[in-house]
Backbone as a chain_set.jsonl record, in Angstrom:
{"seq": "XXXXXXXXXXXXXXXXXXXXXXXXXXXXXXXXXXXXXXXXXXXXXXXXXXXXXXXXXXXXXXXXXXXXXXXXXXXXXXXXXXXXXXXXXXXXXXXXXXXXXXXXXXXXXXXXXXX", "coords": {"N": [[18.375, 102.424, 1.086], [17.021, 102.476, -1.171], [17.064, 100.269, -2.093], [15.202, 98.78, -1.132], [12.781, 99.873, -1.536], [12.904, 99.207, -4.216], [12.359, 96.877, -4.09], [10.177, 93.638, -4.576], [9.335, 92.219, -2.78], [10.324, 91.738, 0.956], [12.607, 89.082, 2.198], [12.993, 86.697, 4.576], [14.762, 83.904, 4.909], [15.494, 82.366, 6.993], [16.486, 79.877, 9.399], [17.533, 80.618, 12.046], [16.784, 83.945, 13.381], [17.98, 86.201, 14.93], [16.86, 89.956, 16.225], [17.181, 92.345, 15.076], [17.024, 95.133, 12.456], [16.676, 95.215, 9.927], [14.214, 94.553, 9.199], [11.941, 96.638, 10.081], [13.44, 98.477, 8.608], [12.586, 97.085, 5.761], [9.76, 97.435, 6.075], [9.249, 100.233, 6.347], [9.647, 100.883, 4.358], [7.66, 100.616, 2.934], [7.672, 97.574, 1.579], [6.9, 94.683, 1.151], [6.669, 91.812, 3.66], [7.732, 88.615, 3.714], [8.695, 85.85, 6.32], [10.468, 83.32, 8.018], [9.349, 81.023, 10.05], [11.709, 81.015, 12.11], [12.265, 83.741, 12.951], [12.938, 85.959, 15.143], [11.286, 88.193, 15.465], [8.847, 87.435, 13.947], [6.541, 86.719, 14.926], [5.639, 89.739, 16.051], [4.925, 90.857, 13.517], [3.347, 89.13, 12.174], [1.28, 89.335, 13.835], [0.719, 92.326, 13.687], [0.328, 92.424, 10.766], [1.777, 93.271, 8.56], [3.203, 91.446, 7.193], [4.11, 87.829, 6.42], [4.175, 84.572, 7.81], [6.492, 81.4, 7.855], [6.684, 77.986, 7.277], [9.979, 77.489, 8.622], [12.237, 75.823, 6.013], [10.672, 74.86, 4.062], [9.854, 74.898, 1.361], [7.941, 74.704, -0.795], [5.656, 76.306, 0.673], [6.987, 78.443, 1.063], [6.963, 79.376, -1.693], [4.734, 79.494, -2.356], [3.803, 81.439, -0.706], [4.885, 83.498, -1.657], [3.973, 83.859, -4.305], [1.428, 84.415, -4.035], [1.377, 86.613, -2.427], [2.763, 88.332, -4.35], [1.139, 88.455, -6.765], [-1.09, 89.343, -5.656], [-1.997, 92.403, -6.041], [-3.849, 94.369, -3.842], [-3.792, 93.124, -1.641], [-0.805, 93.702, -1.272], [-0.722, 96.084, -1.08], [-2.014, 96.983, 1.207], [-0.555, 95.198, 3.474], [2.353, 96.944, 3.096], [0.777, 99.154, 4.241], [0.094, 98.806, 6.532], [2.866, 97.904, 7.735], [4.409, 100.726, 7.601], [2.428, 102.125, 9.149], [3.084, 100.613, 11.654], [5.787, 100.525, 12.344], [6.396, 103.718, 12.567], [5.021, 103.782, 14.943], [5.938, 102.147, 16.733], [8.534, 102.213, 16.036], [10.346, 103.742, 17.14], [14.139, 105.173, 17.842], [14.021, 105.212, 20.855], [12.104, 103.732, 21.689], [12.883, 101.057, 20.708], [15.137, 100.785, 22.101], [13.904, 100.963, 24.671], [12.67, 98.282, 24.314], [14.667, 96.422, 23.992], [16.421, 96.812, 26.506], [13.939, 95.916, 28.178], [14.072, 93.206, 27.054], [16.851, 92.531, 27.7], [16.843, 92.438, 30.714], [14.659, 91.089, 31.198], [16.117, 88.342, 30.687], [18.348, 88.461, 32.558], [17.029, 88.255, 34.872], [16.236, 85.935, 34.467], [17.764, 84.3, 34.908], [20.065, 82.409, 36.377], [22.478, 82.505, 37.48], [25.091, 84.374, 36.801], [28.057, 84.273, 35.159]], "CA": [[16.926, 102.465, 1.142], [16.652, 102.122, -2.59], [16.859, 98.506, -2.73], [13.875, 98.036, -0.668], [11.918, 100.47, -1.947], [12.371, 98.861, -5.677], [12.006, 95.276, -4.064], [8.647, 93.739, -4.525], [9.469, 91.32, -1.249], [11.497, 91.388, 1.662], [12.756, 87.49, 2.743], [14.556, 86.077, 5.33], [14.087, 82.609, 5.499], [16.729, 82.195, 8.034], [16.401, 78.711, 10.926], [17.209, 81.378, 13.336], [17.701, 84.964, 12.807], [17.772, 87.938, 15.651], [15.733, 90.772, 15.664], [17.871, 93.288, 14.201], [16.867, 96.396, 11.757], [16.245, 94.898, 8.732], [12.77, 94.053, 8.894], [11.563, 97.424, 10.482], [13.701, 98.962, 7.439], [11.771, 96.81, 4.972], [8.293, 97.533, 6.233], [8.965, 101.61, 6.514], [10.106, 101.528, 2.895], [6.994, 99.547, 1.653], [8.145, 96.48, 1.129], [5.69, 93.347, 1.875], [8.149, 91.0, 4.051], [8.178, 86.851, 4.46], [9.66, 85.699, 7.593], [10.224, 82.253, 8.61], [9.219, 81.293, 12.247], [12.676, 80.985, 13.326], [12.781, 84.686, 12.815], [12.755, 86.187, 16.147], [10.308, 89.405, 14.965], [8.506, 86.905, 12.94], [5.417, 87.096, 15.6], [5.374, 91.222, 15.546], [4.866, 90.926, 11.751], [2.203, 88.491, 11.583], [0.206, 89.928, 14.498], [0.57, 93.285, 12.682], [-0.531, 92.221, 9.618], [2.444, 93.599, 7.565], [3.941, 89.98, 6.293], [3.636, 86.594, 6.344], [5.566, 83.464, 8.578], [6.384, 80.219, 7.216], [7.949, 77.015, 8.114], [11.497, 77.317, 7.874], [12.611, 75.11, 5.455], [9.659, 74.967, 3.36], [9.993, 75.684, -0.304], [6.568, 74.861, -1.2], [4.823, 76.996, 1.436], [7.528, 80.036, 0.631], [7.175, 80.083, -2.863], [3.297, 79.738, -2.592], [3.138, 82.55, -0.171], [5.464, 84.619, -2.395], [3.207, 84.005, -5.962], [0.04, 84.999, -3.391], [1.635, 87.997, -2.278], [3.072, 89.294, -5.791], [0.072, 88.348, -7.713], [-2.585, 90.113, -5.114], [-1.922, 94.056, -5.714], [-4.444, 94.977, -3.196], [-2.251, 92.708, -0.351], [0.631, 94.327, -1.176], [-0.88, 97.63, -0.564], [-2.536, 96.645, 2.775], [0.902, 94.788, 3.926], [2.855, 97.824, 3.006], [0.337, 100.232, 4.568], [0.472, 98.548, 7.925], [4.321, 98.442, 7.932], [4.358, 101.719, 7.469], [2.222, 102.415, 10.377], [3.798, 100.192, 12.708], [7.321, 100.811, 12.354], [5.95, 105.223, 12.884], [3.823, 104.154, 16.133], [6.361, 101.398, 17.223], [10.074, 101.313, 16.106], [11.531, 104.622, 17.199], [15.002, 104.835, 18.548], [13.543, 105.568, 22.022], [10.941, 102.342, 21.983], [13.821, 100.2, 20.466], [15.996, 101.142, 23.364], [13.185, 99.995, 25.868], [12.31, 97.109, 23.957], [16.161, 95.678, 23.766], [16.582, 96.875, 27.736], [13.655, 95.314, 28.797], [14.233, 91.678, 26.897], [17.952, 91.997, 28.486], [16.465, 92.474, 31.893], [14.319, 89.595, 32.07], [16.959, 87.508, 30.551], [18.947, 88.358, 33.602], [16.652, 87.87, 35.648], [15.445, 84.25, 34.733], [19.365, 83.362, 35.086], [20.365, 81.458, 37.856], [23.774, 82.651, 37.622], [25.888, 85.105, 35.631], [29.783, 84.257, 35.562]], "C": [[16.293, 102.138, -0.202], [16.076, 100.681, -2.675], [15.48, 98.224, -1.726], [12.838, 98.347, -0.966], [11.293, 99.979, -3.217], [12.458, 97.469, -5.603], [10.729, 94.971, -3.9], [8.144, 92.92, -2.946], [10.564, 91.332, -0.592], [11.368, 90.045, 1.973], [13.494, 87.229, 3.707], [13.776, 84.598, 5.71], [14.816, 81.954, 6.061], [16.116, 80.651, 9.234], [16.664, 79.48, 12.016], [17.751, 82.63, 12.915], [16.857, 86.201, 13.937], [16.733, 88.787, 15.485], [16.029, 91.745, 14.908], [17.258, 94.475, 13.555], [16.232, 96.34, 10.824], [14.621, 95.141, 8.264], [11.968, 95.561, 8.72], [12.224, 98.698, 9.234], [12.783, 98.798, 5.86], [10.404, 97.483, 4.847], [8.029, 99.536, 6.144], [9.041, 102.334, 4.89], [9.152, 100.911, 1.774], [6.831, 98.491, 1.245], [7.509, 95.136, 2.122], [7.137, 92.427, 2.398], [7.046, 88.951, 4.454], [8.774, 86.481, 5.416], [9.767, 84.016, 7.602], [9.879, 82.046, 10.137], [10.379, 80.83, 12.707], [13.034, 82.639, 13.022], [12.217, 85.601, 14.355], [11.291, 87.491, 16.103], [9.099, 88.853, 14.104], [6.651, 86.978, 13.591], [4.782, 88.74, 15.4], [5.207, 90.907, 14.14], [4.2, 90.438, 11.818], [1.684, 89.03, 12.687], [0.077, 91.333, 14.008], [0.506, 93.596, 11.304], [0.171, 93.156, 7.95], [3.645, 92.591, 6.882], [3.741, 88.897, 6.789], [4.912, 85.523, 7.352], [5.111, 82.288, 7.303], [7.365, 79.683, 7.629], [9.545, 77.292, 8.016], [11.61, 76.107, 7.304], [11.355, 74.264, 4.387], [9.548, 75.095, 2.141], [8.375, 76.037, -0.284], [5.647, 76.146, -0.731], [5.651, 78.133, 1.303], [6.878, 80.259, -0.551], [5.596, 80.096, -3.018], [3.255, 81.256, -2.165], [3.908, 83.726, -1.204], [4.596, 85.106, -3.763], [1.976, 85.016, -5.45], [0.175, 86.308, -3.214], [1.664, 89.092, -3.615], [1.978, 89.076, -7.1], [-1.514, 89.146, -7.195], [-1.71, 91.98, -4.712], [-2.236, 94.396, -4.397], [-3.492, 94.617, -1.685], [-0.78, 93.025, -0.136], [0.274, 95.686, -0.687], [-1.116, 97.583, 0.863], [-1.408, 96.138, 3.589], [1.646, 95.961, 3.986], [2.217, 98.856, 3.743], [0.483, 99.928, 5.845], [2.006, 98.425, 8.0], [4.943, 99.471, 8.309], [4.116, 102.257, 9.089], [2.589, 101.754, 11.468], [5.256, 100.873, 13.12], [7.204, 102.807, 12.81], [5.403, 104.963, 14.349], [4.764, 103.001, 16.472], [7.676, 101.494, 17.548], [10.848, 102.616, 16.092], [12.2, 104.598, 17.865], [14.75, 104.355, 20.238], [13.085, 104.201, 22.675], [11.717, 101.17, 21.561], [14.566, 99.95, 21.957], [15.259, 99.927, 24.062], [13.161, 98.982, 25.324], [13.357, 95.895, 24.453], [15.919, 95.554, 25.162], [15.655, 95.974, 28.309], [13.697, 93.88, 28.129], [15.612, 91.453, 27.868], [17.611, 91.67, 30.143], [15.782, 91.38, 32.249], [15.049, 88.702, 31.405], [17.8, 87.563, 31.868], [18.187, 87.605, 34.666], [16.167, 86.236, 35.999], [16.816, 83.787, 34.385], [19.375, 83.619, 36.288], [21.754, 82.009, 38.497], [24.615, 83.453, 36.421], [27.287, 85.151, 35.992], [30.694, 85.136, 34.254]], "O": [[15.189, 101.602, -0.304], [15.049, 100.185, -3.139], [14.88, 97.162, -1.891], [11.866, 97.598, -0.865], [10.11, 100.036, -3.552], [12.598, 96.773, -6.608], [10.007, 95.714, -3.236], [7.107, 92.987, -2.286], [11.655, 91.064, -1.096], [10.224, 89.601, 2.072], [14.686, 87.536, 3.698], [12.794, 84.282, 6.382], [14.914, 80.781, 5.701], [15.048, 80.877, 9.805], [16.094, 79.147, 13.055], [18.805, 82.72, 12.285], [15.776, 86.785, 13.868], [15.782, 88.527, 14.748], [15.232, 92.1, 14.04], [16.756, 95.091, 14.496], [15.302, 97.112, 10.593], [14.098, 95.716, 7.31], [11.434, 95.847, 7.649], [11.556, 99.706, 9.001], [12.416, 99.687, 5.092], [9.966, 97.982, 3.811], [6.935, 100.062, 5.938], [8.762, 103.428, 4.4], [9.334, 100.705, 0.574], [5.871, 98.263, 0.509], [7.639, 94.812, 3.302], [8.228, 92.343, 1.836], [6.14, 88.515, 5.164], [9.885, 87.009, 5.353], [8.828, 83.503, 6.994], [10.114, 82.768, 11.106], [10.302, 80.179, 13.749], [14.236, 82.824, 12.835], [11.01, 85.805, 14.484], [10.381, 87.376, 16.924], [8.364, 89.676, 13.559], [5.702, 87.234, 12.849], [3.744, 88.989, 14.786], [6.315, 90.388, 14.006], [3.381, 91.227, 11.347], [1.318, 89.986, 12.003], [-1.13, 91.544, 13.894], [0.598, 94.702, 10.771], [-0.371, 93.503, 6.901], [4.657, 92.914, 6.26], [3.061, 88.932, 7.815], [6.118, 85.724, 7.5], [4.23, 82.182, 6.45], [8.418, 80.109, 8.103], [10.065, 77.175, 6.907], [11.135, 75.169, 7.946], [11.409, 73.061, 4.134], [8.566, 75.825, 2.008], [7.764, 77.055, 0.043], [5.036, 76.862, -1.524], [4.956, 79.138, 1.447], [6.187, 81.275, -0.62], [5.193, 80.815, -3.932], [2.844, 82.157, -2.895], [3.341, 84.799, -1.41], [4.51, 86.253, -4.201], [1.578, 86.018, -6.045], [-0.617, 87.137, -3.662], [1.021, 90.112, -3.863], [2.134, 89.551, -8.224], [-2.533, 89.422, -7.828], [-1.175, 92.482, -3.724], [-1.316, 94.718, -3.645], [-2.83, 95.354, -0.954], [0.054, 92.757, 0.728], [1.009, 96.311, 0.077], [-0.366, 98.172, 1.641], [-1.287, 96.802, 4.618], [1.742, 96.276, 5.172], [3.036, 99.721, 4.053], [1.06, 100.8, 6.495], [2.334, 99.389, 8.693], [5.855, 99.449, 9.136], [4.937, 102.623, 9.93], [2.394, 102.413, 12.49], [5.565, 101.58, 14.08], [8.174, 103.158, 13.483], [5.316, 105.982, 15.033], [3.818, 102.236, 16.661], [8.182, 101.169, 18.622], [11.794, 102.783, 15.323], [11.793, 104.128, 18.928], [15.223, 103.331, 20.73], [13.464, 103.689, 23.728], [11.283, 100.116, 22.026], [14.437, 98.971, 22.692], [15.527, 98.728, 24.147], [13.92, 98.267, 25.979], [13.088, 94.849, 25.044], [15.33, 94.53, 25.509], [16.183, 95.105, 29.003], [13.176, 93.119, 28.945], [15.66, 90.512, 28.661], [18.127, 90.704, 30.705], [16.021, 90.716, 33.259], [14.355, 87.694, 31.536], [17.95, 86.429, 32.323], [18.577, 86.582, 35.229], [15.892, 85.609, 37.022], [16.949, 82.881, 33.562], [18.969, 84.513, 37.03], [22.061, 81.97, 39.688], [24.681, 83.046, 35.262], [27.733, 85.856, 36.897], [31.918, 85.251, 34.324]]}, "num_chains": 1, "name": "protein.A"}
């Protein structure tokens, strides 16, 4: 938990990357996050207003949004403060669960065939 706490940005600027833990780790510990849009969570985060998307494969448009972020205090506080409250009113074990269950469920369901 340390390392996110004394990071000034979380990143993943992944071409495709799951939804996993990470993020919902980042954002509870403070930590303003970057996503790329192949990051599957990368929507939750910018509609909740606790980090930023960007093209994958982008330099320019990362390292802008990164100077913007770490040069505006006040957006780091506001990023971090919604994180916070999302991940408390969103990402407990319980609401994970459902979340996972119901993406597997309509994945089943919009298959044609499971061998």
């Amino acid at each position: 938990w340390s390392l996110y706490r004394d990071s000034d940005l979380f990143i993943i600027p992944s071409k495709d990357e799951g939804f996993g833990n990470v993020v919902p780790e980042a954002a509870i510990n403070k930590t303003p996050i970057i996503l790329s849009d192949g990051c599957a969570i990368a929507p939750i985060v910018k509609k909740n207003g606790f980090g930023e998307i960007v093209p994958y494969d982008n330099v320019k448009i990362m390292s802008d949004t990164m100077y913007i972020i770490l040069s505006d205090e006040t957006l780091r506080k506001i990023m971090s403060e919604k994180g916070v409250e999302f991940v408390l009113k969103n990402w407990t074990w319980v609401k994970s669960t459902d979340i996972l269950l119901d993406v597997y469920t309509k994945s089943l369901s919009n298959s044609t065939s499971i061998k």
